[in-house]
ZAMARGU-4260 file (C-alpha; in steps of 0.2 Angstrom, whole numbers, plus 5000, padded with zeros to 4 digits):
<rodrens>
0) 5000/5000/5000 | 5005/5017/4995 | 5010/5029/5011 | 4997/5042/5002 | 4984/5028/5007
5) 4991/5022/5022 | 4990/5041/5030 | 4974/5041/5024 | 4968/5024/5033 | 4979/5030/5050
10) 4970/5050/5049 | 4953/5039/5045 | 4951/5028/5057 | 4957/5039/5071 | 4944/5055/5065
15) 4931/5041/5066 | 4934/5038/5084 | 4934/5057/5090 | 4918/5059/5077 | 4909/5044/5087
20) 4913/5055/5103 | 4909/5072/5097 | 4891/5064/5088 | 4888/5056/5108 | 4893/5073/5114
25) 4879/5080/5105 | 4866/5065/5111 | 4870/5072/5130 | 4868/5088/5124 | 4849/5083/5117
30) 4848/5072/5132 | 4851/5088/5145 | 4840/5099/5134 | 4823/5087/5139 | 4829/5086/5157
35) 4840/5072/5158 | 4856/5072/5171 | 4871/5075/5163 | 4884/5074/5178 | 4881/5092/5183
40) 4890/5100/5168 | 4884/5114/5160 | 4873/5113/5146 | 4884/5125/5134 | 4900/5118/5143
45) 4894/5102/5134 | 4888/5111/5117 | 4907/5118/5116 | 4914/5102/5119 | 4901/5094/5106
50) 4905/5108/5091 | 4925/5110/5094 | 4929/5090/5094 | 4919/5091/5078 | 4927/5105/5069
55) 4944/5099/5077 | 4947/5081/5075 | 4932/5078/5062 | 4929/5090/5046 | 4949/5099/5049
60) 4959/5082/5049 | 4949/5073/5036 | 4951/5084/5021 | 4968/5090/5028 | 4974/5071/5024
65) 4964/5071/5009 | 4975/5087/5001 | 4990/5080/5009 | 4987/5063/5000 | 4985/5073/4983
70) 5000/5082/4988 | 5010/5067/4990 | 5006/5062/4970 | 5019/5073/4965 | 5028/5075/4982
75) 5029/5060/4989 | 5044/5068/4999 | 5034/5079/5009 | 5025/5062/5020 | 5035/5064/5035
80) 5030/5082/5037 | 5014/5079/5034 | 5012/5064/5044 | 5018/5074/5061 | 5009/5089/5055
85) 4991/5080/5055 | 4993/5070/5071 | 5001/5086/5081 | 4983/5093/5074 | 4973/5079/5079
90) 4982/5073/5097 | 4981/5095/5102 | 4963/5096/5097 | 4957/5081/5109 | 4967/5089/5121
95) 4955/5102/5122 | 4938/5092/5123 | 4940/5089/5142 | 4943/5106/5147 | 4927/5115/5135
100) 4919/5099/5143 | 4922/5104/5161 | 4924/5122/5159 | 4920/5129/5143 | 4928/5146/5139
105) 4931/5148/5159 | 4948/5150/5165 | 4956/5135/5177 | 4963/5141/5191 | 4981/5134/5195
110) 4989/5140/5210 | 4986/5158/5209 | 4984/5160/5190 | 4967/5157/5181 | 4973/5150/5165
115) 4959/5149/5150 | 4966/5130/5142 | 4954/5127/5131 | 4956/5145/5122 | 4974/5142/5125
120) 4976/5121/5116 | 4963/5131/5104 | 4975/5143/5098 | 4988/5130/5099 | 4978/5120/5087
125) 4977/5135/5074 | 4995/5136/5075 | 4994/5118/5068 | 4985/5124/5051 | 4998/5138/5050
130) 5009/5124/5049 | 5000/5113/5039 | 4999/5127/5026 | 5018/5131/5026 | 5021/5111/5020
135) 5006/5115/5007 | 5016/5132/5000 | 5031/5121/4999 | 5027/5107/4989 | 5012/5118/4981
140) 5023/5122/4964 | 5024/5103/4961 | 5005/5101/4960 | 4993/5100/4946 | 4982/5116/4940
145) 4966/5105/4942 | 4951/5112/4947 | 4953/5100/4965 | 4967/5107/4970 | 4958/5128/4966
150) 4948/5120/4978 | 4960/5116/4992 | 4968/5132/4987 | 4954/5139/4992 | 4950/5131/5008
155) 4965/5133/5016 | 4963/5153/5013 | 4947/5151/5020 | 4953/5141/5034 | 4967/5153/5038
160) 4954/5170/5036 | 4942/5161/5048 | 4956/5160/5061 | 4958/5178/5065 | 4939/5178/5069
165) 4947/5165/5085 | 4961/5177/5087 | 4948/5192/5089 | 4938/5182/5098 | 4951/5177/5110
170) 4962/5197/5112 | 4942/5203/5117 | 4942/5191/5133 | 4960/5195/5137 | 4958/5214/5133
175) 4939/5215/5146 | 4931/5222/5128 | 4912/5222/5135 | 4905/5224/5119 | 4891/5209/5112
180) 4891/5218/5097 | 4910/5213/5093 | 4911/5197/5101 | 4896/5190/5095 | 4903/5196/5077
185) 4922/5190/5080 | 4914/5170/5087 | 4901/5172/5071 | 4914/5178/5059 | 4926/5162/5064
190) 4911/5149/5063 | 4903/5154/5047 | 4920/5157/5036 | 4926/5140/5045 | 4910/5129/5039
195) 4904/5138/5023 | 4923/5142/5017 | 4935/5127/5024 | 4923/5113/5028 | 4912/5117/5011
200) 4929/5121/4999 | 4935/5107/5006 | 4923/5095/5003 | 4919/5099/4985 | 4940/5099/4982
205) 4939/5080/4984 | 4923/5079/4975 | 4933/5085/4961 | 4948/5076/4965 | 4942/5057/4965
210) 4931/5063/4948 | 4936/5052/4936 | 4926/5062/4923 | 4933/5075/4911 | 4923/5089/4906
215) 4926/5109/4897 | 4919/5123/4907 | 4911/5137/4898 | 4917/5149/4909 | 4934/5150/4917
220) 4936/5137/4933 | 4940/5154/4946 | 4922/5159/4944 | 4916/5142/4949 | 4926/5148/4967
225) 4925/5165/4968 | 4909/5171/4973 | 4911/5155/4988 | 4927/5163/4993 | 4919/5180/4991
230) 4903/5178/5000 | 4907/5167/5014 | 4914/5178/5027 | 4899/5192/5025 | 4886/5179/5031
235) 4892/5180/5048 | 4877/5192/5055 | 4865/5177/5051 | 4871/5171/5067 | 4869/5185/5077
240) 4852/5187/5087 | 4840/5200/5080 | 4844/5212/5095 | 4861/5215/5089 | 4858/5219/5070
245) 4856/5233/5060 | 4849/5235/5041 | 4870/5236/5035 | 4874/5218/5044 | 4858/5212/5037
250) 4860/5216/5020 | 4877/5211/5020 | 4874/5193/5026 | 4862/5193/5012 | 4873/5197/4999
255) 4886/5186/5006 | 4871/5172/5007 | 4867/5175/4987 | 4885/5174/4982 | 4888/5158/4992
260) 4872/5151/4983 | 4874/5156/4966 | 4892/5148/4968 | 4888/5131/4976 | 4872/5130/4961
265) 4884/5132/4947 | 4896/5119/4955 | 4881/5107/4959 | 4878/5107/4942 | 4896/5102/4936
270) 4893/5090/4951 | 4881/5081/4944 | 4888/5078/4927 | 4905/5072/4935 | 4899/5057/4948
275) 4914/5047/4952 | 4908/5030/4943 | 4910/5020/4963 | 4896/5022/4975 | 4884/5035/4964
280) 4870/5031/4974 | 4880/5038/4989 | 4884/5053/4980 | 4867/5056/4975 | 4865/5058/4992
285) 4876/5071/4996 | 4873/5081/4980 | 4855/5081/4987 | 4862/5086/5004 | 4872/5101/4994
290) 4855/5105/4985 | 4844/5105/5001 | 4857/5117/5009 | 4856/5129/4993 | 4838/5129/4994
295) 4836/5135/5011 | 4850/5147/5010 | 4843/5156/4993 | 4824/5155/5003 | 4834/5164/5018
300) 4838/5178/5007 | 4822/5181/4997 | 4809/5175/5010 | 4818/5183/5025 | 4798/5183/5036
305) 4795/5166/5033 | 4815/5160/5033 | 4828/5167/5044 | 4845/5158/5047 | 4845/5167/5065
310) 4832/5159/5071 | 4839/5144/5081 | 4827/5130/5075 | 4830/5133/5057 | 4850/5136/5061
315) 4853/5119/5069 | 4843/5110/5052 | 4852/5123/5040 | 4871/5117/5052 | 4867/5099/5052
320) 4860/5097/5032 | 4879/5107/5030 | 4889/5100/5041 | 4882/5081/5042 | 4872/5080/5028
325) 4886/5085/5013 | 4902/5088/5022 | 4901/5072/5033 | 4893/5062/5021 | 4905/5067/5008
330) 4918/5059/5019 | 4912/5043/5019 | 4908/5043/5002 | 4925/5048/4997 | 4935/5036/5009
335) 4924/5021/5002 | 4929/5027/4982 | 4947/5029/4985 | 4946/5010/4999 | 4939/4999/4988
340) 4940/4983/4997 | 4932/4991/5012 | 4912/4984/5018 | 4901/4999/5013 | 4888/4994/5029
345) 4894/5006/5040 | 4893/5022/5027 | 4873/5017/5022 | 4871/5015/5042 | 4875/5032/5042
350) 4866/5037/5030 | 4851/5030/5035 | 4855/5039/5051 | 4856/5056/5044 | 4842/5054/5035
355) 4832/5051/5051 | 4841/5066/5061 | 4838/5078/5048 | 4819/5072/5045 | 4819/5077/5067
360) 4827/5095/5065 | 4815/5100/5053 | 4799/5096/5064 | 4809/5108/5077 | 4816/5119/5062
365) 4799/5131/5062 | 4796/5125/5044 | 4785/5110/5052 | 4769/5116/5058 | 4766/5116/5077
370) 4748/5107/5075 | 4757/5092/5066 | 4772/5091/5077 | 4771/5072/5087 | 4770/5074/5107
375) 4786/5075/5113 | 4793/5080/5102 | 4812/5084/5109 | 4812/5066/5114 | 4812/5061/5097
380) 4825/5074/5092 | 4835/5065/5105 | 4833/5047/5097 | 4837/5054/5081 | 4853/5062/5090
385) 4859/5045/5097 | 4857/5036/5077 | 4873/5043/5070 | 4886/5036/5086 | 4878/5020/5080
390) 4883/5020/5063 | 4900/5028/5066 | 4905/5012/5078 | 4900/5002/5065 | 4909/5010/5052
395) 4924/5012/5064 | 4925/4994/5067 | 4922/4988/5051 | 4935/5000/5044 | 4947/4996/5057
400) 4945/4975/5053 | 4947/4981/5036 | 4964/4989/5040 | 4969/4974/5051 | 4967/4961/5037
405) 4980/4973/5027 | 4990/4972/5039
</rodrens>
C-alpha cells in the first residue's frame, strides 16, 4: 500500500473515533435539553465540547489528509511532514475536549493563575493549520492546476481567514472588551468562514479530486470559486440574534448568502455531470444534501419573514444538512471510492442515520407546523441524536478489521 493511502487509513480511522465521541457529545447535549442528568455539567460547557471535537478532529483532519494525499502524488517527499503535521493537529485538538467539557471558555485556576486552556490548546491548534499550510506552500509548485486542487487552494485561505475571527475572539476576553456587538461578530465571523469556506471548499475539492470524469467549462474554473470565497465571510450576521443587527449587517449577510448560493448552484451542476463512477447512489445523496442546503439558504435571502438563518430551529437543520448531511457524508463517500476493498455497511448505516436526524430537526426547524408536530417532540429529536454514534461504531469497526486484514 502506498504511504498516500496508508495516511489516509491511520488519519481515517482515528477521525472516526473522535467523530463517534463528538456525535455522543451532542446526544448528551439533546439528552440535558429534555431534562435528563448529565453529571452536573453545563449545558453550553457540553455544546462547546460537542461543536469544537467536531470542527477539530472531524471535518479539519479529514480533508487536511485528503489534500496531503493529493499532495503526496507529485511530492511524495513531503510524507514525513505531513504525517507529524496531522497527528500534532489531531492529538492537540482532543486535548482540548475535556477542558470545554468541564469548563467551557472559563479559566482554570492553578495556583494563583486562572489560566483559560481550552482558548489556550485552541490557539495551539490554529498554529497547527499555519503549519500545515507552510508544508502546502512548499510542495504547492509541484502540484497539478486541476480544478481540485483551486479548491484546496481555496479552503486553506478560508481556513486561515476564519482563524483571525478566534484570534479576535480570543484578544476581546484578554483585553475585558464588553461589547456583544463585537464578540458575538468576531465568534460568528470564525464559525461561518470556517464551515461555509473550509469545511464546504474542502469537501467539494475531493469531490473534484476522485472525479474520474473530464469535462470543458464554459466559463473559466475561478468563477466556479470566487463568489464562495467572496461571499462566505459576509454571512456571519445570520448568526447573530435580532437584537444586535442593523439594516448594513443584514444586508450584507444577504449578499454574502446570494453569492455563496449562486456559487455552490453552478458547481452542483458540474457536480452532477462528473459522479465518480464508485458508489453513485451515495453521492446522490450528498449532492442532494448540497442541493437542500442551497435551497434554504437562497429562501433565507428572498423570504427573509418566513425563513431566517438566525432563528435557532432553522440554524441547527440549516448546520446539520451542511455540516452532516454534505460535508460528513461526503467523507464517507470519498473514503469508500478511494478503499475499495472496504464493507460499505457502516457508510449506508450512516446514512440512514442522517436521514432520520435531519427528518427530526425539521419538525423543530419552524418549517413544520406546530399542529402536526408528534407529542414530545424533543424526545424524538434526542433518538434521532443517538442514530449517527451507532453507525459511526460500525463504520469504525468495520473500517478498522478492514485495516487489520492489510496488515
Amino acid at each position: 500500500m502506498e504511504q498516500k493511502d496508508q495516511l489516509l487509513q491511520k488519519v481515517w480511522l482515528w477521525s472516526l473515533l473522535f467523530f463517534l465521541v463528538a456525535a455522543f457529545t451532542g446526544f448528551v447535549y439533546r439528552w440535558g435539553l429534555i431534562g435528563g442528568d448529565i453529571l452536573g455539567l453545563r449545558m453550553s460547557n457540553v455544546r462547546h465540547a460537542h461543536s469544537h471535537l467536531m470542527f477539530f478532529n472531524w471535518v479539519t483532519p479529514v480533508p487536511l489528509v485528503f489534500m496531503a494525499r493529493h499532495l503526496m502524488k507529485t511530492a511524495p517527499e513531503a510524507y514525513s511532514s505531513l504525517k507529524w503535521c496531522i497527528t500534532v493537529i489531531i492529538l492537540i485538538g482532543f486535548a482540548s475536549y475535556p477542558f470545554f467539557l468541564i469548563y467551557g471558555y472559563h479559566p482554570v485556576q492553578i495556583g494563583t493563575a486562572n489560566l483559560p486552556f481550552s482558548v489556550m490548546l485552541s490557539g495551539l491548534v490554529m498554529i497547527g493549520w499555519y503549519w500545515f499550510g507552510l508544508i502546502y506552500l512548499k510542495y504547492r509548485n509541484k502540484a497539478d492546476s486541476s480544478l481540485s486542487q483551486l479548491f484546496y487552494d481555496g479552503a486553506l485561505v478560508m481556513l486561515v481567514v476564519s482563524s483571525l475571527g478566534a484570534w479576535g475572539v480570543a484578544v476581546a476576553q484578554f483585553g475585558n472588551i464588553d461589547n456583544n456587538l463585537i464578540s458575538g461578530a468576531l465568534t460568528h465571523f470564525f464559525l461561518t468562514t470556517f464551515t461555509e469556506g473550509w469545511c464546504v471548499l474542502a469537501a467539494i475539492g475531493i469531490f473534484y479530486d476522485l472525479s474520474e470524469k473530464n469535462y470543458s467549462l464554459p466559463v473559466d474554473k475561478n468563477w466556479l470559486i470566487a463568489p464562495i470565497v467572496l461571499g462566505a465571510p459576509l454571512m456571519f450576521p445570520f448568526g447573530l440574534s435580532v437584537d444586535l443587527l442593523n439594516e448594513s449587517l443584514l444586508w450584507t449577510a444577504k449578499f454574502g448568502s446570494l453569492l455563496v448560493g449562486i456559487g455552490l448552484g453552478i458547481n452542483l451542476w458540474y457536480m452532477a455531470r462528473a459522479l465518480p463512477s464508485r458508489n453513485k447512489v451515495i453521492w446522490l445523496f450528498v449532492l442532494a444534501m448540497l442541493a437542500l442546503k442551497v435551497t434554504i439558504q437562497l429562501s433565507a435571502v428572498f423570504l427573509p419573514e418566513t425563513l431566517w438563518l438566525g432563528q435557532h430551529g432553522l440554524r441547527v437543520l440549516y448546520l446539520h444538512l451542511m455540516l452532516l448531511g454534505f460535508v460528513s457524508t461526503l467523507f464517507f463517500a470519498a473514503f469508500h471510492t478511494v478503499n475499495t476493498r472496504s464493507s460499505k455497511a457502516g457508510v449506508y448505516l450512516f446514512l440512514g442515520s442522517v436521514f432520520v436526524l435531519i427528518a427530526t430537526l425539521v419538525l423543530i426547524s419552524g418549517l413544520w407546523p406546530p399542529a402536526w408536530q408528534p407529542t414530545n417532540v424533543y424526545r424524538w429529536v434526542t433518538v434521532g441524536a443517538i442514530l449517527p454514534s451507532i453507525a459511526i461504531a460500525v463504520e469504525l469497526v468495520v473500517a478498522g478489521y478492514s485495516r487489520f486484514k492489510q496488515g
